[in-house]
C-alpha positions as CSV (number, residue, x, y, z in Angstrom):
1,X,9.9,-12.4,15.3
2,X,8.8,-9.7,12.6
3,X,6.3,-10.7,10.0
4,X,7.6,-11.7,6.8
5,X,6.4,-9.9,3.5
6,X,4.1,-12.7,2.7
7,X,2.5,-12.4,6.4
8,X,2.4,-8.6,5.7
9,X,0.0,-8.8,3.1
10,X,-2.4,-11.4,4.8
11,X,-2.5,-8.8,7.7
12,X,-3.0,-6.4,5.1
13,X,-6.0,-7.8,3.7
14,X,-7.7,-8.3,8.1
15,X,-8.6,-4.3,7.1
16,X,-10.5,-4.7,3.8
17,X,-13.9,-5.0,3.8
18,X,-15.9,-7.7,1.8
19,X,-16.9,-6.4,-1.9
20,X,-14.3,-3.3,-1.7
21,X,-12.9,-1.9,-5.0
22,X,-8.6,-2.5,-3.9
23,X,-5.8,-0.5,-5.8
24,X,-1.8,-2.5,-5.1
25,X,0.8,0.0,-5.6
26,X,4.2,-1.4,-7.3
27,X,6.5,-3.1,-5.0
28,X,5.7,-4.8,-1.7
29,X,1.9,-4.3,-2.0
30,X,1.2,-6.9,-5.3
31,X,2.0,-9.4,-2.9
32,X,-1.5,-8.5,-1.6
33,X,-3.2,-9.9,-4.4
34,X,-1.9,-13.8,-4.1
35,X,-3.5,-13.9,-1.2
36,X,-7.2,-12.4,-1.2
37,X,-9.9,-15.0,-0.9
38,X,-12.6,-15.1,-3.6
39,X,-15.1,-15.1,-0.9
40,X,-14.2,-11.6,0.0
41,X,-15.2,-10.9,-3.5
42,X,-12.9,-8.2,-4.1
43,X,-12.3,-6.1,-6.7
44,X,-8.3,-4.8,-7.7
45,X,-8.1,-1.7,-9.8
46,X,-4.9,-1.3,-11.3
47,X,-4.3,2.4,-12.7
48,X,-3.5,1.5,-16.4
49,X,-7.1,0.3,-17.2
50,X,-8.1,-2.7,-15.5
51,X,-10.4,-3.5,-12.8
52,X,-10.8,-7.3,-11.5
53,X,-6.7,-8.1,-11.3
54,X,-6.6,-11.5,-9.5
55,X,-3.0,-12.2,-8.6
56,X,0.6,-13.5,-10.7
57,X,-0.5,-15.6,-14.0
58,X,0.7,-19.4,-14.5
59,X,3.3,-19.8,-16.4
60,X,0.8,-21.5,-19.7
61,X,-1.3,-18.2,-18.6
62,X,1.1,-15.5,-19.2
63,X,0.4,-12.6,-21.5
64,X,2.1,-9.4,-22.8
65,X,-1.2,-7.7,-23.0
66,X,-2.2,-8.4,-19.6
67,X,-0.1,-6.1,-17.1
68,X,-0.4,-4.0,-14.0
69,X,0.5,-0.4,-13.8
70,X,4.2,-2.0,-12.5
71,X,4.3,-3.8,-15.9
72,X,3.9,-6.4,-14.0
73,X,2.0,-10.0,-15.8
74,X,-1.2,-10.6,-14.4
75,X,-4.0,-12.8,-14.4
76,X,-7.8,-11.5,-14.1
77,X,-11.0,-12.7,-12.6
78,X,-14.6,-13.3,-14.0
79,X,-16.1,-10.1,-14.8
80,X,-13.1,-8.0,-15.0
81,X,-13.3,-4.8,-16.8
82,X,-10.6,-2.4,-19.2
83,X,-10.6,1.0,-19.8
84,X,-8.6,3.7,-21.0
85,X,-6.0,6.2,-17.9
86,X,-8.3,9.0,-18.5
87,X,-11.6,6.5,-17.2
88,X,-9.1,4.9,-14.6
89,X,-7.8,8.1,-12.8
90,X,-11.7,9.6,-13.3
91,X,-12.6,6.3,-10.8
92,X,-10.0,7.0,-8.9
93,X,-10.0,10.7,-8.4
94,X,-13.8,10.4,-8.3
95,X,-13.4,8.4,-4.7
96,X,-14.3,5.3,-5.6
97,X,-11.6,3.4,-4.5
98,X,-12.1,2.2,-1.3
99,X,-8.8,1.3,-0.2
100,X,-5.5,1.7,-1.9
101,X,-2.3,-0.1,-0.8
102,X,1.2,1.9,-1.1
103,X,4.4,1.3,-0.2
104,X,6.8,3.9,1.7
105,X,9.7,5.5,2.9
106,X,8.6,7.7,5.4
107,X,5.4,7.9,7.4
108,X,4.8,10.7,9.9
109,X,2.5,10.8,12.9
110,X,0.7,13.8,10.8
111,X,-0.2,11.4,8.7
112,X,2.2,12.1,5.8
113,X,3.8,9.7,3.3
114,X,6.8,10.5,0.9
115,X,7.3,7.6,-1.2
116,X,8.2,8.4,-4.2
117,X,11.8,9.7,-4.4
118,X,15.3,10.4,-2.5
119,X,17.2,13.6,-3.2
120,X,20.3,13.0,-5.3
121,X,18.6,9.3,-6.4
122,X,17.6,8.8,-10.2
123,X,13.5,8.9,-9.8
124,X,11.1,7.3,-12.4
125,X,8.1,9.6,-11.2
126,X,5.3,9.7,-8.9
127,X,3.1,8.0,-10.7
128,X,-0.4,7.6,-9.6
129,X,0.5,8.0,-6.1
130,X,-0.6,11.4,-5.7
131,X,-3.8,10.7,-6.8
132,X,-4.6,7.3,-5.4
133,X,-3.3,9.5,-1.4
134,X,-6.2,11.9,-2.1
135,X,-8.5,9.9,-3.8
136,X,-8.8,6.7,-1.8
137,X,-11.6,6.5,1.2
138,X,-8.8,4.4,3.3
139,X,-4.7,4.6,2.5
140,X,-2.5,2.0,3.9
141,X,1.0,2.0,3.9
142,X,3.2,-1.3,4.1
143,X,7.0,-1.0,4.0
144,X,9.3,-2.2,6.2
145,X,9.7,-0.8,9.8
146,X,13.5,0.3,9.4
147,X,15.8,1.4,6.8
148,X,18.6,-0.4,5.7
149,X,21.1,1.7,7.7
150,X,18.5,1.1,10.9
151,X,16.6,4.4,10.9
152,X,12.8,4.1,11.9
153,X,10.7,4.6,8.7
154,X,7.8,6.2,11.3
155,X,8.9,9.5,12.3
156,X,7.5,12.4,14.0
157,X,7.7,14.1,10.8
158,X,8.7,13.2,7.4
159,X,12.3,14.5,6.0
160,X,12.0,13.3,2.1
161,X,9.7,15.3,-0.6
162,X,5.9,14.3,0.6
163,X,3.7,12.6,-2.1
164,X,0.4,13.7,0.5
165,X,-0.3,15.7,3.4
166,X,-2.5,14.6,6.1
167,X,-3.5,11.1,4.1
168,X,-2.8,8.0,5.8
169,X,-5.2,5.9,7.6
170,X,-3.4,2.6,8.8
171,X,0.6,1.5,8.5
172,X,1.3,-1.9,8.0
173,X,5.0,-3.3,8.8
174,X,7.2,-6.1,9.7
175,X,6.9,-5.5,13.3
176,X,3.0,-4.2,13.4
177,X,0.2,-2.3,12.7
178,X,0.2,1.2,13.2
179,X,-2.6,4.2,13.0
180,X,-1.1,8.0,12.8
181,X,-3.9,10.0,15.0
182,X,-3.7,12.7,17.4
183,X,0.5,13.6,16.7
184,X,1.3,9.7,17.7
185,X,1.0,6.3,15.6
186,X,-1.6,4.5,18.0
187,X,-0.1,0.3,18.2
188,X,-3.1,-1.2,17.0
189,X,-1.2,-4.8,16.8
190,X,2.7,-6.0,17.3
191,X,4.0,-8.5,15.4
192,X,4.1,-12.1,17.7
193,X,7.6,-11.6,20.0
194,X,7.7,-7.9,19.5
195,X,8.2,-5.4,21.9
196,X,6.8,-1.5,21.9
197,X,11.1,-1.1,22.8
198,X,11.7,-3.0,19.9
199,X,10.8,0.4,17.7
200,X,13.2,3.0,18.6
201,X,11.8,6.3,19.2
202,X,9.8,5.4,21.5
203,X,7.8,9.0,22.3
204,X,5.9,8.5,18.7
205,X,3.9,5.7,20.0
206,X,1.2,5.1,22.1
């Protein structure tokens, strides 16, 4: 069986180290932050000014003025900080994020990503993206392994506009965990019941 989102993020979280500085881009990767143990003492950086996110507010919680860079409602842990873009992209671009979290539509085994648009699809922006590829001292990536018309989101070498060259560390999906390295995505881990046949395109992998 593939991992289910929820199951994505807990194996997401197996690669941080304790007392890391975390930034969750929009999408998939927020799911991260439900499930982060205090213990690991992590802190989330969220691109619009705040640093200490702790996961989705109760409902007697919520608040306008507390969102993520999504626009998302949040709630905050002890000791959280805000700041204006120009201080949070200065922390960012300075390399002091330690790991960021994106999602994706294409990975290549050059370690590219293009996440942020499709040709001939209305497109909102990059966003941070760009920044947080080159700016980050580990990127993962966690999508799903397939498309919805059953095309491997892994490829030998990206087809849509790249948002980094030569950036991504680890690729987390429904069926596994996957390292770019050396023109192949290394298997580090397979999802409980998969197959490597189960991936298609089987001369990326190793």
């Amino acid at each position: 069986m593939t991992w289910s989102k929820d199951e994505m993020a807990k194996e997401v979280i197996e690669l941080f180290e304790p007392q890391s500085s975390v930034n969750l881009g929009i999408g998939l990767p927020t799911l991260v932050a439900q499930y982060i143990s205090p213990d690991l003492e992590i802190m989330i950086h969220s691109e619009n000014g705040v640093l200490g996110v702790k996961g989705r507010p109760k409902k007697s919680e919520v608040s306008p003025t507390l969102i993520n860079a999504g626009k998302e409602t949040i709630s905050i842990k002890n000791g959280a900080s805000f700041f204006d873009s120009s201080l949070s992209f200065g922390m960012i671009r300075g390399g002091h994020i330690d790991y960021c979290v994106l999602g994706g539509m294409e990975v290549d085994t050059e370690r590219s990503l293009a996440n942020w648009m499709i040709p001939g699809k209305k497109v909102t922006g990059m966003g941070g993206a760009m920044d947080l590829v080159n700016g980050s001292r580990c990127v993962i990536v966690m999508m799903s392994h397939f498309s919805k018309d059953g095309s491997s989101k892994l490829k030998s070498k990206c087809s849509l506009p790249l948002t980094g060259v030569d950036v991504v560390d680890i690729v987390v999906t429904d069926y596994g965990i996957f390292k770019p390295s050396e023109g192949k995505f290394e298997i580090l881990k397979l999802a409980s019941g998969i197959n490597k046949e189960d991936l298609k395109e089987l001369e990326i992998y190793r």
